[in-house]
N, C-alpha and C positions, 0 to 999 in steps of 0.2 A: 500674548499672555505675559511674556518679560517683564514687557514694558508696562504692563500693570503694574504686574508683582516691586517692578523698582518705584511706581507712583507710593506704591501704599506702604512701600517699608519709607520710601522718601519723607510722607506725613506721618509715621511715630517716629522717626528720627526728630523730626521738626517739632514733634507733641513732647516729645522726651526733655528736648532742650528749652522748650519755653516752661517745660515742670521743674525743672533745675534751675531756669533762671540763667540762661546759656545762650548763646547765641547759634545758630545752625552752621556756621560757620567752623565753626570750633571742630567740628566731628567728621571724621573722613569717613566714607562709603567704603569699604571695599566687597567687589562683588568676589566669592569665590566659587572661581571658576572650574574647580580640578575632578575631574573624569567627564564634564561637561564638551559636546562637541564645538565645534568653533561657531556654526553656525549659530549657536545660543549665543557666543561669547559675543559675534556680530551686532547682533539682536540688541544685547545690552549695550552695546558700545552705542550704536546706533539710538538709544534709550536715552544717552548722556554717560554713562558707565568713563571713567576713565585709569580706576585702578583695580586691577584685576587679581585675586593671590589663587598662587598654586602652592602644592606641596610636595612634587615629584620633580626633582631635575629636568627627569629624560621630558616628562607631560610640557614642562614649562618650554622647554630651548624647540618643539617643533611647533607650539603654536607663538612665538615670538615672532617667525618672518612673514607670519601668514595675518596681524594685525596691524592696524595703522600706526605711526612711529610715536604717533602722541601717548598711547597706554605707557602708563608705569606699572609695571610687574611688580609685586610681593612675594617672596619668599617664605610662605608659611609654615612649612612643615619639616619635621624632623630634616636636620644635613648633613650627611656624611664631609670629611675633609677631603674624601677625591674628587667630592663633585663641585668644590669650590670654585674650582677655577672658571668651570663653565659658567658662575652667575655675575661672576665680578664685573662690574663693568656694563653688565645688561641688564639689572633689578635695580628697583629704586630705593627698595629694606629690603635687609633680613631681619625676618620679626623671629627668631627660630636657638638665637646663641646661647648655649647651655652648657660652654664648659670651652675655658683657657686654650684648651688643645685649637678648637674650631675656629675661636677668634685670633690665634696665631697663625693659622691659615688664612683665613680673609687679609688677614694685615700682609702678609707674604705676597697674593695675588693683585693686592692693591697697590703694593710697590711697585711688584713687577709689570703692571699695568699702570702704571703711574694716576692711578683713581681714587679717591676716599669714600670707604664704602661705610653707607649710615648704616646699623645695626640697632637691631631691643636686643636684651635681654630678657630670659624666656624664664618667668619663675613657676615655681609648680607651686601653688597657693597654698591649695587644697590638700598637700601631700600625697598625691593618688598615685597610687606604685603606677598605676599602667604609662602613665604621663609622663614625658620627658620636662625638664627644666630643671634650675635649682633650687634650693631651699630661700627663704625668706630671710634667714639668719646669713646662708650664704652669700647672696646675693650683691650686698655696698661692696665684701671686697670683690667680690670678680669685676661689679662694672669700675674699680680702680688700677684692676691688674689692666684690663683691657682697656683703657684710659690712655696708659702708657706708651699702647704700640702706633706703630707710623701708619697712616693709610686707611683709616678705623677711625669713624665716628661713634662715640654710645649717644642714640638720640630717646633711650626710654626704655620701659619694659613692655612686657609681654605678657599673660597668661590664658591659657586655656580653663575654663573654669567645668566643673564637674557637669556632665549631664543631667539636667532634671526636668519633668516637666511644670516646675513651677520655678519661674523664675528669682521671685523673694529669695528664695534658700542661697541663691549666690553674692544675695546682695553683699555679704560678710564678705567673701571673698574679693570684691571690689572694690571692697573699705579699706582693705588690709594694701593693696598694691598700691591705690592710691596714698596710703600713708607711709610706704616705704619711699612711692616716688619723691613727696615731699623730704623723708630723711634724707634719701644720697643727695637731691639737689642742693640741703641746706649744707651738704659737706665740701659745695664748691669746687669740684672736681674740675680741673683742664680735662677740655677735650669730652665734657660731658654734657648734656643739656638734660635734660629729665619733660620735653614738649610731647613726646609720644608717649600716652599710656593707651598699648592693642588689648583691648578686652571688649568679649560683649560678641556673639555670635548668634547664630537665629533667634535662639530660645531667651536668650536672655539681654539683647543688644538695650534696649529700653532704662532694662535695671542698671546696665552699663554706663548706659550714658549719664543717668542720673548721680551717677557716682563719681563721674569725672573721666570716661572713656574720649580720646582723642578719635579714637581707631577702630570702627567694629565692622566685625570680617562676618559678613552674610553670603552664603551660599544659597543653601535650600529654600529659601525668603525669597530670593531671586529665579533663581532656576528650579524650582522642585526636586524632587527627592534625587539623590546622586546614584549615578548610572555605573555599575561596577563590571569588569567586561573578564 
């Protein structure tokens, strides 16, 4: 069933980007994996799968030794600063940075691990109190404060866009992060590249992409409904 479910989001990824005028290329897959057993994660791996996001530390660091070395790990979801130190060094992004404090922690762990850890920053588009990230207006200076520090790459942003089940409704919101990404790039930032924009999840990866999504993070589309224990 996976390996369906990854054929058939694989052809509107592929439908998405020849409606934009995009190359299939362009768009990363990620499957998200998180309260999913390993044995799915297999399955997808086994499907072609090779970037996987979680959103739980503790979910992420026990199923790392248990896949092949090739998976690159995403760091999806909300992060505390104690639990930094466990990803530095073992995730390929954090798509998740929401505030100076967190990326002064990553830069710290990436010293002290002598690694430079690519990061998004995580914008809340939509202003939805329940949602982490920052504001739109906030956003140019944080990714220039965190610009500054050692060991920290900003390679893009991030947003989670509102639940709905019609996708259109988010297209606004997709408009908006892509035209910020173009602002901060045109500010020329060291130490900045603006190649990752993560948006676009089951319901709306399509609209995503049309809009200019580098990144979209499918869960449910891959593995069905998520298992909460």
């Amino acid at each position: 069933m996976i390996r369906e479910n990854i054929d058939s989001v694989e052809k509107m990824v592929e439908d998405s980007c020849r409606r934009a005028g995009r190359n299939r290329d362009e768009v990363l897959l990620v499957a998200v994996s998180k309260t999913k057993p390993l044995s799915m994660l297999q399955e997808a791996y086994e499907a072609g799968i090779r970037d996987f996001g979680e959103n739980k530390v503790q979910e992420l660091m026990d199923k790392i030794p248990s896949m092949p070395e090739d998976v690159r790990w995403h760091m999806i979801g909300h992060l505390q600063t104690n639990k930094v130190k466990y990803l530095v060094g073992r995730v390929a992004m954090i798509h998740s940075v929401d505030s100076l404090h967190l990326a002064e922690e990553i830069s710290r762990q990436g010293v002290k691990q002598n690694v430079t850890v690519d990061i998004l920053v995580e914008v809340n588009v939509a202003g939805e109190e329940s949602k982490y990230g920052v504001t739109m207006e906030e956003a140019p200076a944080l990714v220039e404060q965190i610009a500054a520090l050692p060991n920290i790459h900003v390679r893009g942003l991030m947003t989670i866009a509102p639940f709905t089940e019609i996708p259109e409704e988010n297209r606004i919101f997709f408009q908006k992060l892509k035209q910020l990404s173009i602002d901060i790039e045109q500010k020329s930032i060291d130490n900045v590249s603006m190649s990752v924009l993560s948006m676009g999840m089951t319901g709306d990866y399509c609209t995503a992409i049309e809009e200019g999504s580098t990144c979209v993070r499918v869960g449910t589309g891959i593995f069905g409904e998520r298992i909460y224990q």
